[in-house]
MIDOSE-1310 file (N, C-alpha, C; in nm, 2 decimals, decimal comma, always signed):
residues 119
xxxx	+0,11/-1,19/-1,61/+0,12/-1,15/-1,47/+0,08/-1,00/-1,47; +0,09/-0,93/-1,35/+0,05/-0,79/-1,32/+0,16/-0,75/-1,28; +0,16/-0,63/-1,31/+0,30/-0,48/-1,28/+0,15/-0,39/-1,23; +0,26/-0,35/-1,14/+0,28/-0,26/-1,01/+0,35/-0,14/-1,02
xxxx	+0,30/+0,01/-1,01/+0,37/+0,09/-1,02/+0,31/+0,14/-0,89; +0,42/+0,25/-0,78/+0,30/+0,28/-0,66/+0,40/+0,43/-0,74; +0,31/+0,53/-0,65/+0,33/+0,66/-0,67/+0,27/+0,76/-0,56; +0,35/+0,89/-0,55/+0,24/+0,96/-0,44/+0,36/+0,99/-0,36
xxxx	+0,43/+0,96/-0,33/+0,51/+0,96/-0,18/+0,60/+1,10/-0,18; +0,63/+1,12/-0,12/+0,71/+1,19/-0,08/+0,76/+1,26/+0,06; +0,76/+1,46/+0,09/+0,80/+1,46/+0,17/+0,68/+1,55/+0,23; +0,69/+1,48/+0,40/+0,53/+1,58/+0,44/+0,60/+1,60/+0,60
xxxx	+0,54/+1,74/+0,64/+0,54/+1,76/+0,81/+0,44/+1,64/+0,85; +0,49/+1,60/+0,99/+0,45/+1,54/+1,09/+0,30/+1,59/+1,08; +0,18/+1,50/+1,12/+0,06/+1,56/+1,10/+0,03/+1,57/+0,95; +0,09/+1,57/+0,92/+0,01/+1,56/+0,75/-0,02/+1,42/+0,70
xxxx	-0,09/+1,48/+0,56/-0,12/+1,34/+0,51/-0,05/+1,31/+0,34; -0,11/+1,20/+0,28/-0,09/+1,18/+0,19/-0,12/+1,07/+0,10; -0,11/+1,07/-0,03/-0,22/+0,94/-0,10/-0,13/+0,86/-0,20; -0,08/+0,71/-0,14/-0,07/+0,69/-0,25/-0,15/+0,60/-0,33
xxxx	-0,08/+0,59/-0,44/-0,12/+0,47/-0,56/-0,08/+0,40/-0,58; -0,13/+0,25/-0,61/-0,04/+0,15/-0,69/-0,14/+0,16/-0,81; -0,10/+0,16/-0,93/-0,13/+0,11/-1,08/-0,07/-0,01/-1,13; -0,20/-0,11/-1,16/-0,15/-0,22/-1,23/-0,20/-0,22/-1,32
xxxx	-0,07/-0,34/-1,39/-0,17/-0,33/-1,57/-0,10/-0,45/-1,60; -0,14/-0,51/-1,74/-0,07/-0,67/-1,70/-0,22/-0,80/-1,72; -0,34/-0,71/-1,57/-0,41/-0,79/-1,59/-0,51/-0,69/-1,46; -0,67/-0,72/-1,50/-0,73/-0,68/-1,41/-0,68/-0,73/-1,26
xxxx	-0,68/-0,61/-1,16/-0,69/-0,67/-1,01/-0,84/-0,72/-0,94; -0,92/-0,71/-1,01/-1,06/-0,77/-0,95/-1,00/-0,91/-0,86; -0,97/-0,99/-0,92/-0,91/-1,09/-0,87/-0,81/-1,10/-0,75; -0,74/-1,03/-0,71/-0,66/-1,00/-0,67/-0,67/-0,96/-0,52
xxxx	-0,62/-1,02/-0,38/-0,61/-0,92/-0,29/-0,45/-0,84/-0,33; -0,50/-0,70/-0,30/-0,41/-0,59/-0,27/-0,34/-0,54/-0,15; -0,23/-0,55/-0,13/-0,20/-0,48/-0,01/-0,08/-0,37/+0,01; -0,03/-0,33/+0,12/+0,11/-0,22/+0,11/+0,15/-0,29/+0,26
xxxx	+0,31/-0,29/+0,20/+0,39/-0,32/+0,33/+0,46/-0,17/+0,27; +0,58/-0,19/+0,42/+0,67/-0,07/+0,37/+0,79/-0,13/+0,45; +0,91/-0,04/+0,41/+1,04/-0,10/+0,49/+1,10/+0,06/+0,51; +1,17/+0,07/+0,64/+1,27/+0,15/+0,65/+1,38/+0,10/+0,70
xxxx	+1,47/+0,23/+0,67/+1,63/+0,18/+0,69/+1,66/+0,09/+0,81; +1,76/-0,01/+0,79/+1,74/-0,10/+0,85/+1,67/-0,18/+0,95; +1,55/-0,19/+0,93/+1,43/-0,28/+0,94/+1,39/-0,38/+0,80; +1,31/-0,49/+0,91/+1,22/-0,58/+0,80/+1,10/-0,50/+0,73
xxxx	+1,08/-0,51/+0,63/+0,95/-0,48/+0,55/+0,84/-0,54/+0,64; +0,75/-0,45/+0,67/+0,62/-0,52/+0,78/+0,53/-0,45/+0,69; +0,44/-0,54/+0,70/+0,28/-0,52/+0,68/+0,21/-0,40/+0,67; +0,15/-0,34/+0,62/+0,04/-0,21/+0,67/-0,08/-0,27/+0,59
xxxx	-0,14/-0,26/+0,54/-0,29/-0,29/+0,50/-0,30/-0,37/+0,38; -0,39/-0,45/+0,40/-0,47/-0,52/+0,29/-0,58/-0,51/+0,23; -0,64/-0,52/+0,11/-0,80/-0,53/+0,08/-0,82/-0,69/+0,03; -0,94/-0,75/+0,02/-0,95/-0,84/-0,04/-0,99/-0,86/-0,15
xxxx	-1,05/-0,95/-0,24/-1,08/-0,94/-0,38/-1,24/-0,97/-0,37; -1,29/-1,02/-0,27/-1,39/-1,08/-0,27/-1,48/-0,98/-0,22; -1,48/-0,94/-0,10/-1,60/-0,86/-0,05/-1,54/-0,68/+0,04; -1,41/-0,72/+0,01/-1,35/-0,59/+0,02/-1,32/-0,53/+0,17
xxxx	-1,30/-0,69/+0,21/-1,26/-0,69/+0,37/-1,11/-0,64/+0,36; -1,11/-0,52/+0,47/-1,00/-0,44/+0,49/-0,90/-0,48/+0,61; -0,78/-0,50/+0,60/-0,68/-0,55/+0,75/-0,58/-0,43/+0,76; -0,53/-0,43/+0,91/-0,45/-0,29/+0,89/-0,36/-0,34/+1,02
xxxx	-0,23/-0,31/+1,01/-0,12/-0,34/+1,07/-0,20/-0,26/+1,20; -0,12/-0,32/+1,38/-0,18/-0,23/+1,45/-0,15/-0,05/+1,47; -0,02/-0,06/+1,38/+0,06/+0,11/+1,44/-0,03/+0,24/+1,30; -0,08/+0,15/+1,24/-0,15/+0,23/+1,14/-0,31/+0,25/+1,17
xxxx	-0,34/+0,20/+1,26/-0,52/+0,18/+1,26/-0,55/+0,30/+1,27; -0,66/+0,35/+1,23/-0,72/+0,48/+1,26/-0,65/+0,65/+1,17; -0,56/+0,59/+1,14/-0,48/+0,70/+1,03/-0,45/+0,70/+0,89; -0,43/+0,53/+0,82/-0,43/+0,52/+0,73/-0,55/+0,41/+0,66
xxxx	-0,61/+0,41/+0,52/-0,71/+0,39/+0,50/-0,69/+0,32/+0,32; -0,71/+0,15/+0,29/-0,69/+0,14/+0,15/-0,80/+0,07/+0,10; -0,81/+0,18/+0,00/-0,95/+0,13/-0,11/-0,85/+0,10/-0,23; -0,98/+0,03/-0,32/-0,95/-0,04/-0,49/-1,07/+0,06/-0,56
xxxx	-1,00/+0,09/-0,69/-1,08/+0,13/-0,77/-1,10/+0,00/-0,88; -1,12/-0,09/-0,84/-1,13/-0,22/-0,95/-1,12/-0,16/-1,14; -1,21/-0,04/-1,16/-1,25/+0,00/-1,28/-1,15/+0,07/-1,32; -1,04/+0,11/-1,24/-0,94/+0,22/-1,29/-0,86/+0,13/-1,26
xxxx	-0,81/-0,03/-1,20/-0,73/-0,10/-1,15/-0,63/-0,03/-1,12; -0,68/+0,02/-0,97/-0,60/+0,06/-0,90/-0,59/+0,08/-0,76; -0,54/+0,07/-0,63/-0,50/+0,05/-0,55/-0,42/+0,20/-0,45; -0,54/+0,24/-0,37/-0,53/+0,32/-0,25/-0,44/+0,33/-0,14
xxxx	-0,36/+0,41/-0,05/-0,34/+0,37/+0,06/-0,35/+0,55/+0,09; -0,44/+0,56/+0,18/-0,46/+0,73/+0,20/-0,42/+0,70/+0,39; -0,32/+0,82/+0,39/-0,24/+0,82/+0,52/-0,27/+0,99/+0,57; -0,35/+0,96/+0,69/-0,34/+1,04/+0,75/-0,29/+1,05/+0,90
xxxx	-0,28/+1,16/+0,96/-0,17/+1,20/+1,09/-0,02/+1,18/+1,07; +0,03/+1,17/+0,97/+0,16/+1,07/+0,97/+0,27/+1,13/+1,06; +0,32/+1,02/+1,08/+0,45/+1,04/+1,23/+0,60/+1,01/+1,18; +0,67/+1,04/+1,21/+0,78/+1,02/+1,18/+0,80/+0,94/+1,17
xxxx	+0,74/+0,79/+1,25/+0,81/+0,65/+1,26/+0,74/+0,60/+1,12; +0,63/+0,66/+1,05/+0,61/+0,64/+0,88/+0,72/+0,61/+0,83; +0,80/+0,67/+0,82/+0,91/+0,70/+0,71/+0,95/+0,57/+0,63; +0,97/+0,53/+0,53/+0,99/+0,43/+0,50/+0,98/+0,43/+0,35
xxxx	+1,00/+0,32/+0,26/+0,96/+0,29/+0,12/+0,82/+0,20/+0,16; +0,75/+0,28/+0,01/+0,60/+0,20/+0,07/+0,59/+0,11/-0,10; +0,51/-0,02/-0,04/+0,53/-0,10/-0,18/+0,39/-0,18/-0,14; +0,34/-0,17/-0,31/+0,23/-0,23/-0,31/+0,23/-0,33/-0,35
xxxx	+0,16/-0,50/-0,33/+0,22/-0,62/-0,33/+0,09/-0,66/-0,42; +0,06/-0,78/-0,54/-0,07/-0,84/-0,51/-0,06/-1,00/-0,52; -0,14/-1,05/-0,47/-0,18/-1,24/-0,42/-0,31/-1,25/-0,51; -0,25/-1,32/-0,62/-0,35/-1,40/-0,68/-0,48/-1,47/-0,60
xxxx	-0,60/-1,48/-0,71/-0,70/-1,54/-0,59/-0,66/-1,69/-0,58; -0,66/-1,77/-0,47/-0,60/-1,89/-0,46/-0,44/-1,87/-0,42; -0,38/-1,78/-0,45/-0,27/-1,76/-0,41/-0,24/-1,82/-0,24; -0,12/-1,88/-0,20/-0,07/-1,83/-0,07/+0,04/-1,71/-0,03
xxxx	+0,06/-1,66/-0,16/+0,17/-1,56/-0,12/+0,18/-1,44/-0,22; +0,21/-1,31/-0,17/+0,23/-1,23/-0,31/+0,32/-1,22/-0,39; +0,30/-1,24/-0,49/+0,43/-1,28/-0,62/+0,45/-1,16/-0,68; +0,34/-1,07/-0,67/+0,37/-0,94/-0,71/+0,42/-0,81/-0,65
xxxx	+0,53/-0,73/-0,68/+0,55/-0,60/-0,61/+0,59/-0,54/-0,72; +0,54/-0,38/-0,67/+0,58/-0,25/-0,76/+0,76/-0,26/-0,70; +0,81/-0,13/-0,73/+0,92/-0,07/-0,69/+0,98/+0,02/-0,56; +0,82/+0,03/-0,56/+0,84/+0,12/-0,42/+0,81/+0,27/-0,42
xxxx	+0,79/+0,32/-0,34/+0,80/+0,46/-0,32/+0,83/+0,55/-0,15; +0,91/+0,61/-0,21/+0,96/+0,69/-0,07/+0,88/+0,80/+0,02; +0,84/+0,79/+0,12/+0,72/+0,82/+0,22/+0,85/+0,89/+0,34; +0,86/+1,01/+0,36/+0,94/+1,10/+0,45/+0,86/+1,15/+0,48
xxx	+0,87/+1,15/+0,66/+0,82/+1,20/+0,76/+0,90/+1,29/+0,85; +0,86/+1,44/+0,79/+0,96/+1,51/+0,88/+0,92/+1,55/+1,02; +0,98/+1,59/+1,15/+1,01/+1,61/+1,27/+0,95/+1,78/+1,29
């Protein structure tokens, strides 16, 4: 199987930006769609972006369009999520997930990383 490490997060003014990472290792992600949900304090974990494995079709939750951006480095197996304008309603743990090809669901997640959006 593949492990998931995300990294990057931390603490940023409103308007700023930031990059994380997921690192897998375990097993190439070529295969693999990639994606990042996130959760904050008491909320459900929702969606923010996907890539795919195949042609590198990109999906993006609607509250993130236009600010945040996730590429794959296939060769470095590894996994983008570059956040810009960030707002306070960011705030959250961000986790990077992956779905085998064939998969219906992601079986994989890192740990998480903490993404503060200060006021």
């Amino acid at each position: 199987q593949v492990q998931l490490v995300e990294s990057g997060g931390g603490l940023v003014q409103a308007g700023g930006s930031l990059r994380l990472s997921c690192a897998a290792s375990g097993r190439t992600i070529s295969t693999y769609t990639m994606a990042w949900f996130r959760q904050a304090p008491g909320k459900e974990r929702e969606f923010v972006a996907r890539i795919s494995s195949s042609d590198g079709y990109t999906e993006y939750a609607d509250s993130v369009k236009g600010r945040f951006t996730i590429s794959r480095d296939n060769a470095k197996n590894t996994v983008f999520l570059q956040m810009n304008g960030l707002k306070p309603e960011d705030t959250a743990v961000y986790y990077c997930a992956a779905r085998f090809f064939g998969g219906t669901s992601y079986g994989y997640w890192g740990q998480g990383t903490q993404v503060t959006v200060s006021s």
